[in-house]
N, C-alpha and C positions, 0 to 999 in steps of 0.2 A: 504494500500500500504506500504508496507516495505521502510524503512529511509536508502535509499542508499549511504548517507553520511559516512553512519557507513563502509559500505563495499566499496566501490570505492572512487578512490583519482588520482588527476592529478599531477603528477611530470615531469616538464622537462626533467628531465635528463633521462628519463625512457618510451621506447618507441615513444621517438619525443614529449612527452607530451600529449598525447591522454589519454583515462581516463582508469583505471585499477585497476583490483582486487586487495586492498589493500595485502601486504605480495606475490604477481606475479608479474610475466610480462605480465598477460593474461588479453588484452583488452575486455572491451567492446563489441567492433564492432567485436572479435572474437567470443564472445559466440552469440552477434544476427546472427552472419553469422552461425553460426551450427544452430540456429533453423529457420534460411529462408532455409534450406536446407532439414531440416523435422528432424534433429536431437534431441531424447530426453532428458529432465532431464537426464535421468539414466546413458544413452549413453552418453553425455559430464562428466559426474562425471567418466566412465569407463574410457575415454579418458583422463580427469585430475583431478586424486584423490584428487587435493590437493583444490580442489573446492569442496564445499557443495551444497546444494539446497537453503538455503537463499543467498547466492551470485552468483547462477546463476540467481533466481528471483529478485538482485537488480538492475541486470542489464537489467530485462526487466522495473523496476523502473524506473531507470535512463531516459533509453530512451522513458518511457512515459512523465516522467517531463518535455526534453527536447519539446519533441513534442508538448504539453501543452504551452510550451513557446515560440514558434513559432508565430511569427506574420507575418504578409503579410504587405509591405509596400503600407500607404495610397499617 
């Protein structure tokens, strides 16, 4: 699994503070939402050059780790 520490970062001041493609403004929850929508790799990097393939795959990182850390209260 790719160390999405390296690509994604939360700032305040940037986005309401939601987590984001270090050097963008482009969240997270933007790039899972192009591929709940069936958008591909390719297709998001056509859509934003400024993106690569390891950090659109940190951010499926990301939100496995989160998911991972999900607990159900006892």
């Amino acid at each position: 699994m790719i160390d999405y520490k390296h690509y994604i970062t939360i700032n305040p001041d940037i986005r309401f503070g939601k987590p984001i493609i270090i050097g963008t403004r482009i969240t997270v929850f933007d790039v899972l939402n192009l591929f709940a929508n069936g958008i591909t790799i390719d297709e998001i990097i056509l859509d934003f050059p400024e993106l690569n393939e390891t950090q659109i795959k940190a951010c499926l990182s990301y939100a496995a780790d989160r998911e991972h850390k999900i607990q159900i209260g006892s």
